[in-house]
N, C-alpha and C positions, 0 to 999 in steps of 0.2 A: 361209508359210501366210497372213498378213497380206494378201500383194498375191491372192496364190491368192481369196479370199474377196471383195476390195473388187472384183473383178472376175467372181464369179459371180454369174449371173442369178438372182433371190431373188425367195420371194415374203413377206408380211410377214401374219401372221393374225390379233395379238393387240397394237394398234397404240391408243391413245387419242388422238381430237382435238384435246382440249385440253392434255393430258398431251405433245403432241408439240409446244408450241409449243416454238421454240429460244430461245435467251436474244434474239437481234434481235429476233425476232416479240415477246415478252414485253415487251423493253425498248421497243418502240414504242408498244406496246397504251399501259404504266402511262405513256408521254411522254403519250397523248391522252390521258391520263385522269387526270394529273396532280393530288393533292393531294387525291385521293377512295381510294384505294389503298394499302395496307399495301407492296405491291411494289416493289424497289426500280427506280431507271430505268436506272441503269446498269448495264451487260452484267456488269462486272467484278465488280459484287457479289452477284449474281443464284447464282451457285456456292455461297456462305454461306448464301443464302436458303431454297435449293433440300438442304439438310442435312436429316435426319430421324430422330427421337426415336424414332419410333414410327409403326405404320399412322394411329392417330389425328392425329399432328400432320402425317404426308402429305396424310389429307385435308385438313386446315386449309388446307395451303399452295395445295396442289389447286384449293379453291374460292376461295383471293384471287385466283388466275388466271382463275378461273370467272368473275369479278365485272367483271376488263377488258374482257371479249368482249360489249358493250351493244347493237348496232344489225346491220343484214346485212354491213353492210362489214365490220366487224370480222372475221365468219363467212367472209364469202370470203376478207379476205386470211390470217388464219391457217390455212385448212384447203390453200391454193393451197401457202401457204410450206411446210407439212409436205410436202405431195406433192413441191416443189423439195427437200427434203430427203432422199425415202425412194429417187429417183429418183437421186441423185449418190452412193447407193450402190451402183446398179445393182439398183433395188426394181423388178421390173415387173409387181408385183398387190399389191393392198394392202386388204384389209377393216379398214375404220379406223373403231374403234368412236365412235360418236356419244350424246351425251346432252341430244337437246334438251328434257328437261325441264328442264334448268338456264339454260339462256336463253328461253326461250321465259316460265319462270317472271317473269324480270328482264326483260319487257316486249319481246322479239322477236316477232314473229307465228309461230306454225309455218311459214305459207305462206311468208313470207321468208328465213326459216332454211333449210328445202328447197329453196328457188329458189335459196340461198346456197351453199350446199355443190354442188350441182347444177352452176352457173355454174362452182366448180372443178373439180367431175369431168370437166367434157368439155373445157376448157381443158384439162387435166393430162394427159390422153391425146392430145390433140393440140399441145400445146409441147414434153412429156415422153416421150412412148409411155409414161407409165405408166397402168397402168389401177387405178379406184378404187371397192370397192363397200363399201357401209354397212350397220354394224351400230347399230340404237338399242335402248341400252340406258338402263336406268334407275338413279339410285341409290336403291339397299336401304332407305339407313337412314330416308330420307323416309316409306317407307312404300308400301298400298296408292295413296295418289291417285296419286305418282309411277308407280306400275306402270301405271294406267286411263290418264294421260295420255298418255302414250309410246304405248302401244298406240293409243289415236285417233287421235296424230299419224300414227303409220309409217301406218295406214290409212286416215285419211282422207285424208291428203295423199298420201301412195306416191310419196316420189321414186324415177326408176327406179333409180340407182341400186343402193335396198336391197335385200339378202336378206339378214337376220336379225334377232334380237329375243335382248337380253341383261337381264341385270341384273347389277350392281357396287355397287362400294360396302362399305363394312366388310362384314367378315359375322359378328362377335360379336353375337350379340344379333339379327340377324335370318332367322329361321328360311326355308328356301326354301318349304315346304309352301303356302300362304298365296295362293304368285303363282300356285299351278297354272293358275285361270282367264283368266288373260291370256296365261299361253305358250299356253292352248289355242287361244284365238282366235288369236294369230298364227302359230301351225301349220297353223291351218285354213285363213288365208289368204295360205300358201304359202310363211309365213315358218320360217328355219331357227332351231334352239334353241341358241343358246350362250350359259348363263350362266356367271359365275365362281362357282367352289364350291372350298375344302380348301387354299386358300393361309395363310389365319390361325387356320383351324379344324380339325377332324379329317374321319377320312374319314367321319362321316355325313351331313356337307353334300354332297360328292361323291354319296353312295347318294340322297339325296333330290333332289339336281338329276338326276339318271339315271330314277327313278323316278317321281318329283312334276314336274317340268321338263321330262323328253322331252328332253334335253342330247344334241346329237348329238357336238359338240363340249365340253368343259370347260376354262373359264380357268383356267388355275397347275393347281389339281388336285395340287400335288406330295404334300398328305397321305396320297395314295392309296397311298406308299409304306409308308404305316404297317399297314395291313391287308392282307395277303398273295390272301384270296377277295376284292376288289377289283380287285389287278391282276390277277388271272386272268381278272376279267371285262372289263373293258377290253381286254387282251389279246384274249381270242375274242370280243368283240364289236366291235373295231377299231373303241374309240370313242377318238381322240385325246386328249391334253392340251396345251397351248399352252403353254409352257415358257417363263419371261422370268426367267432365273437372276441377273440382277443385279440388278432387280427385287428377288426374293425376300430378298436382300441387305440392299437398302437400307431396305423396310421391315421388317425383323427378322425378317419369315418363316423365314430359315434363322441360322443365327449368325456361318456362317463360309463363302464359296464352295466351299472343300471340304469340305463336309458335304452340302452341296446333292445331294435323292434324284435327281436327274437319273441317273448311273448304276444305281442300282439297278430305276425305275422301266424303263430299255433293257432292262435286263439282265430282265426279268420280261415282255419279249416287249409291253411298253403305246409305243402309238403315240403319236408326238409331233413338235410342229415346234416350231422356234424363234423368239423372239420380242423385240419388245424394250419392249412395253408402256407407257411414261412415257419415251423416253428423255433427253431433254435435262434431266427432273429428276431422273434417276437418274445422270446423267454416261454417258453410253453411246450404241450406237448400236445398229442390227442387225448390221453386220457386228461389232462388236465381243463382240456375243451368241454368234457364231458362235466367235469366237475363244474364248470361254470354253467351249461346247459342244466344240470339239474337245480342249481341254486337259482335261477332268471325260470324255470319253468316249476319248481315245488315240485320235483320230480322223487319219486321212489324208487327200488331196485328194481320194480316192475317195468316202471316207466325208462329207466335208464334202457334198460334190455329192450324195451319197444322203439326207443331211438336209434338201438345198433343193429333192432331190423328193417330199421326203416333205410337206414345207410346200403345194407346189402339189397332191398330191392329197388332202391333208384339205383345199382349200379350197373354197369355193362358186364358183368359177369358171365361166364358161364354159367348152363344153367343147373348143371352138376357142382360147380362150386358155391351158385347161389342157395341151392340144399342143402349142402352138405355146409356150411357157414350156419345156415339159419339152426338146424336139427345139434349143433353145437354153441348157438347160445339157447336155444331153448332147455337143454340138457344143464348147462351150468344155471341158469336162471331159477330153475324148480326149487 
């Protein structure tokens, strides 16, 4: 099953920027920025570092990562590195969420931040064939101005790039209702609605990101398992959830991977792809997602291959690349 998967054609929907930097990319960033940094420089201890108490001390760790990434260079070479990443596990679509209000705040320009990750997207599909489109999101717990900025960035600037508009970030304590006005503008111009909702909260965050949000998609969402008239409506309204089961793990969302609602959320008919969200400070990878999806679902190489089409048609893709993805796992799947 192992080789079965590090060789299916995958797509990735619920991927972080900075969250994917690898231990090299990290251990380089804190070498240039030496003696300003919590971080350590060496790979080998960066495992330790990368440990988590709680979603609160994840973001801690989060933003001392946040803190290495200062200038565009930075921006292009870790977003280049992850795409070398998601691509040697045979990734070939990736919406990888972005949050330039965290650099842009620590003195980035927007305009070189977009010109930065931009310069990797079309590098990435021409070194890689992987293709790469942006989601910016914002974090929650900042508050509105973080929402208003984000939103002027993705529009004033529009790298092509993007198509979507998130929000992240703890979600204890901060209500979705709030941002309705700024999903709305970015709905209105053309942007898709995927925030996270029901990873550390219950399912009324999910009900208000669906209702207050326009959430065409939902990050984690696993709460949704707890209220029964929720996944029925997800179910007949084939609104997915972005599943990142190790994830949920590491920050104490679930207690134990077998407990994780991933089977029960299938089994109640709610659509879902897999994910691998943080992975390099989660210790994971995507295909390694997969391996834990198919052991929590009794999944075959049939079934694996139905989960990696299910990934490319909840995605924003083109609809040229969403063929030509799918007619390439079905080709390796036979």
């Amino acid at each position: 099953m192992q080789d079965f998967i590090a060789g299916l054609p995958k797509a990735e929907l619920h991927v972080h920027q900075v969250g994917s930097a690898s231990p090299r990319i990290v251990a380089e960033l804190a070498a240039r920025h030496e003696g300003s940094s919590p971080v350590p420089v060496e790979e080998n201890l960066l495992k330790d570092y990368f440990v988590f108490t709680d979603f609160a001390h994840f973001v801690r760790v989060y933003l001392s990562v946040v803190d290495l990434i200062r200038d565009a260079q930075d921006i292009r070479m870790l977003t280049y590195g992850v795409a070398q990443d998601l691509a040697a596990q045979n990734v070939r679509y990736a919406e990888l969420t972005c949050t330039p209000y965290s650099h842009v705040t620590r003195g980035i320009r927007a305009e070189a931040y977009c010109e930065a990750i931009e310069d990797a997207r079309l590098a990435a599909e021409r070194d890689l064939g992987l293709v790469l489109r942006w989601c910016f999101d914002f974090p929650g717990e900042v508050g509105i101005p973080a929402a208003e900025q984000t939103v002027r960035i993705a529009l004033d600037c529009r790298p092509d790039g993007l198509i979507s508009f998130g929000m992240g970030g703890p979600e204890i304590g901060v209500p979705r209702p709030p941002y309705r006005p700024f999903f709305e503008e970015a709905i209105a111009a053309g942007l898709h609605s995927v925030p996270h909702a029901g990873e550390t909260t219950g399912p009324a965050t999910i009900w208000d990101a669906l209702r207050e949000l326009r959430a065409e998609r939902i990050g984690h969402g696993i709460a949704a398992a707890q209220d029964p008239a929720l996944m029925a409506h997800l179910a007949d309204s084939g609104i997915p959830l972005e599943i990142c089961p190790t994830s949920n793990l590491c920050t104490r969302a679930v207690a134990s991977i077998e407990e994780h609602p991933l089977p029960a959320l299938v089994a109640a008919g709610v659509q879902v792809s897999i994910n691998s969200d943080d992975p390099p400070m989660f210790g994971t990878t995507l295909n390694r997602e997969y391996e834990v999806a198919a052991q929590l679902l009794s999944l075959d190489e049939a079934g694996m291959a139905e989960l990696a089409r299910n990934a490319v048609r909840h995605s924003f893709a083109p609809e040229a690349v969403k063929s030509d993805l799918l007619k390439r796992i079905d080709s390796y799947a036979v």
